[in-house]
N, C-alpha and C positions, 0 to 999 in steps of 0.2 A: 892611418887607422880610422874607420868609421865607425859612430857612436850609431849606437842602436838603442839606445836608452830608450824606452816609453814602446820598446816592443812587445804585445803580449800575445801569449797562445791559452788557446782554452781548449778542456778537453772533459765531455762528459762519459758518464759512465752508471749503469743501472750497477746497484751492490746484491749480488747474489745470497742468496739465505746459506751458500756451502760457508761465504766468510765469516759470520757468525759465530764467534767465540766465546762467548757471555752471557749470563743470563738478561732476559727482554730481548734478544736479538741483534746485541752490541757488537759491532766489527773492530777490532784492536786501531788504535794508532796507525799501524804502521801501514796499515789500506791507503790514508792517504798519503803517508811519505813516499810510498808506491806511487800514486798517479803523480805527486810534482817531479817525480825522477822522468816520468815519461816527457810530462810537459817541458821540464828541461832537456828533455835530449831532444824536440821538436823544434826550441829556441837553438840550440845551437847547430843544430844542419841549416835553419833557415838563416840564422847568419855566417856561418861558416862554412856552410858544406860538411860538416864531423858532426857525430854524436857527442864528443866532445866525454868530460869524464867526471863526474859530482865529486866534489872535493870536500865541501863541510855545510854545515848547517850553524848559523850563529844565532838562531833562534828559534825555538816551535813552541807552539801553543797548541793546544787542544782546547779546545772553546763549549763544545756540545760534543750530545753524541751522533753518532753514525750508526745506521741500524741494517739489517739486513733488507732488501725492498728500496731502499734510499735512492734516488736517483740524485750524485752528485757530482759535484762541477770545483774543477782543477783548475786555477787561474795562474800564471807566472809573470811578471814585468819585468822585463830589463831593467835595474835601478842603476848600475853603472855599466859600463866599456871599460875593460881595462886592454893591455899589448895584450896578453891570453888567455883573460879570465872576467868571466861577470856576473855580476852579482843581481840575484833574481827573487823579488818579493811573489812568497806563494799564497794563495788565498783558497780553501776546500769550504762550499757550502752546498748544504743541502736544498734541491729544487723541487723535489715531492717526493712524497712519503707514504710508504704502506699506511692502507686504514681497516685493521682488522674487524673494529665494532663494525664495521659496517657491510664486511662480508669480506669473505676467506680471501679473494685476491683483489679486493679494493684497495683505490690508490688516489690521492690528490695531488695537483700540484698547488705548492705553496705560496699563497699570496705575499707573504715577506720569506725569502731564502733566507736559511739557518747558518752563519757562520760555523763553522765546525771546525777548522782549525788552520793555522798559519802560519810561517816560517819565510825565514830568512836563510838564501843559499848562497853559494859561489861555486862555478863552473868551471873549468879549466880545458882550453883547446891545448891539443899538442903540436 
């Protein structure tokens, strides 16, 4: 078996104003448990050849928010190798952000990235 530990995929993504389910522009949680499903099914074709199939979450955190306009970034690390399963730290932060005061589709990018939120997974090949 080979350890793939300290393998990561990143995957950004512009957040649409349709995801927006809240008032100020707030996109639900589960936008990002969306994009670490992706990043995880990336980690395991690139180590396995399979999409491979999400099995659990042992931890998530929501840290800030996520807003409609957000461009954010989906981080995954390999933290272990197991026979057919591994387990993968996710990291969702925000890298720029609509800026309405200052005009209808104004936008910055953000000199410190906003953690927005994080978890803990496990994967399983078949």
């Amino acid at each position: 078996m080979t350890s793939h530990d300290g393998l990561t995929v990143t995957h950004r993504r512009y957040v649409p104003h349709g995801h927006a389910h809240y008032g100020g522009g707030l996109v639900d949680g589960a936008y990002a448990l969306g994009m670490f499903g992706d990043v995880a099914t990336e980690l395991c074709i690139r180590t396995d050849g399979d999409e491979g199939l999400f099995a659990s979450y042992s931890e998530v955190q929501f840290k800030a928010a996520i807003r409609a306009g957000d461009v954010v970034e989906a981080a995954g690390t390999i933290t272990r190798t197991g026979s057919r399963s591994r387990t993968i730290d996710f990291t969702l932060t925000v890298v720029c952000r609509s800026d309405p005061d200052t005009g209808a589709s104004a936008a910055v990018v953000l000199d410190d990235p906003v953690l927005a939120a994080t978890a803990v997974g496990t994967v399983v090949i078949p």
